[in-house]
N, C-alpha and C positions, 0 to 999 in steps of 0.2 A: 565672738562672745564679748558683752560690753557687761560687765558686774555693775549694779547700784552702788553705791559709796556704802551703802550699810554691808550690802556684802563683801565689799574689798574688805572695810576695815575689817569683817571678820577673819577670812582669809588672812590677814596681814597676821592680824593675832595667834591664830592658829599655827604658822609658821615661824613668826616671833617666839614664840612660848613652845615650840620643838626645839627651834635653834638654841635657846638659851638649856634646854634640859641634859641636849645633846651634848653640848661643849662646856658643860658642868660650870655654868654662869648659874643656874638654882642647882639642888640636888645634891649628893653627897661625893659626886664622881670628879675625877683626878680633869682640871680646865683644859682643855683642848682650843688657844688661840691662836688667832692667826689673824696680821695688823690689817690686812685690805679688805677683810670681811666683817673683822669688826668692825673698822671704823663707819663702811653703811649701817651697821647693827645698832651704832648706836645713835646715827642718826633714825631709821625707823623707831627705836624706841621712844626718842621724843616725838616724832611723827602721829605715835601713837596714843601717847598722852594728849597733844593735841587735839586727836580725833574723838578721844573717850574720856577726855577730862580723867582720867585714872590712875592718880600718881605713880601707881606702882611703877609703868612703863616711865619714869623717872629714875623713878629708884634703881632699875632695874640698867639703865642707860648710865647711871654716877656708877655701880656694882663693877659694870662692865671695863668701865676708864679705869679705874682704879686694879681689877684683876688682870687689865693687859697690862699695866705699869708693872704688876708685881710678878708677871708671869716672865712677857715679852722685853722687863726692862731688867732684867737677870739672866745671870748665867742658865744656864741646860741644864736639866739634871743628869746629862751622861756626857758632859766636861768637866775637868778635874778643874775650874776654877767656878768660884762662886761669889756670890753676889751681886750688889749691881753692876752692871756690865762700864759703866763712867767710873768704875774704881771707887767714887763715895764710901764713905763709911756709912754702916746702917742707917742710920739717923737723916744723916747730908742724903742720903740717896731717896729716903723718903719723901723728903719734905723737897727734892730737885727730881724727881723720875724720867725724865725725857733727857737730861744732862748729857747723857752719853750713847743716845736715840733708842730706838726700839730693834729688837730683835724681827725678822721675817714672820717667823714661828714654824719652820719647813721640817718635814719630817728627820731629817738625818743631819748631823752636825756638818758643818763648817768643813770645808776642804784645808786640809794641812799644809802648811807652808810650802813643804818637801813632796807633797802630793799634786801628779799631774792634773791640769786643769780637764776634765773629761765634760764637754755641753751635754750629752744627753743627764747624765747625773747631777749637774749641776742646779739644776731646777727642781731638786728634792733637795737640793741641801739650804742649811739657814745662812742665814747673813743677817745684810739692812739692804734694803731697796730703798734711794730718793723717792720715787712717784709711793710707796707706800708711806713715808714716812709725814709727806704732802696729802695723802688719804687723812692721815689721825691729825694731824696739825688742825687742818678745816671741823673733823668731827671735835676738837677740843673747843675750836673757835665758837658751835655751835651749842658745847654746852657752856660754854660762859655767856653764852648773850642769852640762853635761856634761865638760866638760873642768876643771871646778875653776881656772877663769884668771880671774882678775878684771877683768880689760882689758875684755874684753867687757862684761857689765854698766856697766863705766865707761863706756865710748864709748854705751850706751842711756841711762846718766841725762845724758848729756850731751847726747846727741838730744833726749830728754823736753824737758829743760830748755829750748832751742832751740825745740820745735815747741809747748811751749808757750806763752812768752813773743813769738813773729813771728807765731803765727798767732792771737793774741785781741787784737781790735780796741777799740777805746779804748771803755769803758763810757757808754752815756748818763747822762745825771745821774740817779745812786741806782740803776742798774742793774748789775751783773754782766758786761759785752759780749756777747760770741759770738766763735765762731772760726771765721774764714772759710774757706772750703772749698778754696782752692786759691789759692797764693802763686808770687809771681814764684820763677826759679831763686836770685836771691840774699835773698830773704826782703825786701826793701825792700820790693814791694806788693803788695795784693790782687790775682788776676786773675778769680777768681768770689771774690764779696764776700760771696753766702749763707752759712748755715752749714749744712752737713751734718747732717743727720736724730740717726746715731749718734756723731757724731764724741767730743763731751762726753761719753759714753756711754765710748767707747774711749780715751778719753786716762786717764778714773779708771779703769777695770778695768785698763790699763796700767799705771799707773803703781803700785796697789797690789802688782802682780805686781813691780815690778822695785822696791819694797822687799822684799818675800819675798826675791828673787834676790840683791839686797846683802848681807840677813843673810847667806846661805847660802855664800857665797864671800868673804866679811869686805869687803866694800868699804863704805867709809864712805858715806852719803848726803848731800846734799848740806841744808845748813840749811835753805833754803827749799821742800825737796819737797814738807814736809806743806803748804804755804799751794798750793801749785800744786795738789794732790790734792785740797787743799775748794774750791778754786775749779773745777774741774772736775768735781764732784760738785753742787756749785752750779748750775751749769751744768745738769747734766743734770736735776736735780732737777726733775721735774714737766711734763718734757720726752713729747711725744708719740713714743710710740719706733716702735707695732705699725704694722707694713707690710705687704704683698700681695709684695714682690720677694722671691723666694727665696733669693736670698743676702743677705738684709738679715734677714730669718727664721733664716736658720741663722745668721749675726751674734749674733743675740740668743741662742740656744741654747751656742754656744759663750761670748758672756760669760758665761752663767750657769754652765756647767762648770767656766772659769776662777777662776770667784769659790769655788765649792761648794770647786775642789782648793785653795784657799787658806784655806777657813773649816777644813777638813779639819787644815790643814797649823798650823793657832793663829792665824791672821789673825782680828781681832776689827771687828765695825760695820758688817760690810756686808750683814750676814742680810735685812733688808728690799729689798734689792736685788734678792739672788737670788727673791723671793717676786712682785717688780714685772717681774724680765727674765720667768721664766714664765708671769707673767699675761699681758705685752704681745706677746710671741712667738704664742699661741694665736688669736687672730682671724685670721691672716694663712695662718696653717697650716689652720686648718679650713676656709678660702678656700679655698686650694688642694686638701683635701679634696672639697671642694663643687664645683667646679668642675674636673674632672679635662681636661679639653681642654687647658687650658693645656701639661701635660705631654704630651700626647696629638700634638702638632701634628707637623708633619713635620721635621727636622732642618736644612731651611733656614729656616726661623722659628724656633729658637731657640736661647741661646745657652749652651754646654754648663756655662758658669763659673758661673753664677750658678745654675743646678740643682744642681751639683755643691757648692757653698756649702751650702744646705739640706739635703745626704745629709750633710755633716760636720756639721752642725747638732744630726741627726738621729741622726746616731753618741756626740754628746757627752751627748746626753741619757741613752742607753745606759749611758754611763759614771759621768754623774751618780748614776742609781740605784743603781749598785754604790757609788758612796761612799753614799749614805742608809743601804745594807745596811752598811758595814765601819762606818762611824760614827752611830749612829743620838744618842747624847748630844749630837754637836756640833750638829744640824737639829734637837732635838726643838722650840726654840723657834719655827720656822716651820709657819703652818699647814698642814696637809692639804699636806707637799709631796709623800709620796709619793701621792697623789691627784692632783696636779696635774702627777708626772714619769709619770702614769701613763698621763694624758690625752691628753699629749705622743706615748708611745708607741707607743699606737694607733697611730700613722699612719708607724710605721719601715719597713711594707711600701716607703713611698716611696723610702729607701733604694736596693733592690735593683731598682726599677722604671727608678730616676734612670742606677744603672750600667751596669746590664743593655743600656738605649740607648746608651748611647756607649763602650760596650765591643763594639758590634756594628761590625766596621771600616765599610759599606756607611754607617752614621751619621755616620762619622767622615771621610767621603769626600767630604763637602761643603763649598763653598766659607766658611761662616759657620764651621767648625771651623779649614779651615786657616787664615784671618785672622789669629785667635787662638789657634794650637795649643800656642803652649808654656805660655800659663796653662791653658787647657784641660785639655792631657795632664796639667800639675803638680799639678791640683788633681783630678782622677781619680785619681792614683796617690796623694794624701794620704787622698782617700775610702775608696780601697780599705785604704790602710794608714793612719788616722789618728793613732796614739799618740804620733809623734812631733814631730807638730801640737800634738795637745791636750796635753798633758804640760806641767807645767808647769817 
């Protein structure tokens, strides 16, 4: 099933304007957010203005930053502490909202100090997650280049700064630390002490991205960015990145998008990067390849968000090769990349295979879709319409 553009952008809409009714972004119902679904939501919504010239989906994308700031940038309402979670006084906390990072927004509070760490339950409860906190950073980036506001990008280097300094854990002796995968709500402790496979990976492709964004809307940087960017590069540097998880697959395809539209844009030094995210991306994809069952299975085994990650994955690569075509001077110095976006591409059938299933409603009528339905629908309709995702 290939939809016309008029019918995507309808579809997008259609699902756009559930999601926001659903999780009380219009309406009069109590907000129900949650940072790694918003942050695609509010890239679609500029996505959408774009495609419809219709400010609302504007309006509707500033609504949404500003209700995850006041929702996700605040205590719970079933913790005995309140307010902003950076400790700010009302005022201070407004006018800084990312200060003291964002909340998850997961159904049940924060594990207690004095309370065993139990993994299955763990994954219902709130905290900060780095890689979501790297999701809003980019969507804030994206609406200060659209709106030419610089507030935006401020309140992202101001996150940056925060998520990078609470979540790397004190260095062994002569080592670099790590950044733990997931922090109390007020950033005081660890609650998973591992580090995330990409996390290091997404803190430097971020945070390269929201210096591009400062130039671009004149906001000053902050002195110590560049020491945070090579310590996050440090980090990643020699880092086992290739995975079998498809949205950890499309992860890496989308860094490398991100970086190619910034090498594109005069961003200098990270060309070996985009040459490592392609290499490391390909084992995992020709997995999936090789092993076509995976996708094959029935819609209660699997779970739409994480395929749908890999079709945007698989759309960025798309786009990447059209910059190798409009800029071919700025990549000459990598090897054989259009050989390697080529190898990549092969396998975009995936794509239409990935949508095609959960655009079928009868897939979408399963108990494992409705669980999760609003990152679900939100990341299907970025698939469908990704440019205001990828974009940088």
């Amino acid at each position: 099933m290939v939809m016309s553009e008029q019918a995507t952008t309808a579809w997008v809409r259609q699902v756009m304007t559930a999601f926001a009714e659903r999780t009380g972004l219009v309406g009069g119902s109590t907000p129900t957010r949650y940072l790694w679904t918003d942050a695609f939501a509010v890239c679609n919504f500029l996505e959408l203005e774009g495609r419809t010239g219709d400010g609302r989906y504007r309006a509707l994308a500033l609504r949404l930053v500003d209700q995850v700031h006041r929702v996700l940038g605040r205590h719970r309402a079933d913790d005995p502490r309140t307010g902003w979670i950076s400790g700010l006084r009302e005022e201070d906390g407004a006018t800084h909202p990312t200060l003291g990072g964002l909340r998850i927004g997961k159904p049940l509070n924060e594990r207690r100090p004095d309370e065993p760490l139990d993994d299955r339950l763990e994954w219902d409860r709130d905290g900060q997650y780095f890689h979501y906190l790297t999701q809003w950073m980019h969507a804030l980036a994206r609406v200060g280049r659209v709106t030419n506001d610089p507030r935006y990008v401020r309140w992202a280097l101001e996150l940056a700064g925060t998520a990078h300094d609470r979540f790397t854990a004190s260095p062994t002796a002569g080592g670099r630390g790590r950044l733990c995968w997931k922090m109390s709500i007020d950033l005081s402790r660890p609650l998973v002490d591992a580090m995330g496979q990409h996390d290091p990976l997404d803190g430097l492709i971020t945070l390269v991205e929201l210096h591009a964004a400062a130039q671009a809307v004149g906001e000053p940087v902050p002195v110590d960015f560049a020491a945070r960017t090579a310590h996050l590069g440090a980090l990643a540097e020699g880092a086992r990145l290739a995975t079998a998880d498809p949205l950890g697959i499309g992860g890496l395809l989308i860094a490398a998008h991100r970086l190619a539209r910034l090498a594109a844009a005069g961003a200098a030094g990270y060309a070996d990067w985009l040459e490592t995210l392609l290499d490391q991306a390909w084992p995992g994809l020709a997995y999936l390849a090789a092993n076509r069952e995976v996708l094959a299975m029935p819609p209660a085994d699997r779970l739409a968000f994480r395929e749908l990650g890999l079709a945007i994955g698989l759309r960025a690569v798309q786009r990447t090769q059209a910059l190798l075509g409009e800029h071919p001077a700025v990549f000459a110095a990598i090897p054989a990349l259009g050989a390697r976006l080529e190898r990549l591409q092969c396998h975009a059938p995936l794509i239409e295979t990935i949508e095609r299933f959960w655009l079928e409603p009868a897939n979408r009528a399963v108990e494992t879709w409705k669980a999760h339905e609003n990152i679900n629908a939100v990341m299907l309709a970025t698939s469908l319409a990704p440019d205001g995702y990828l974009a940088l």
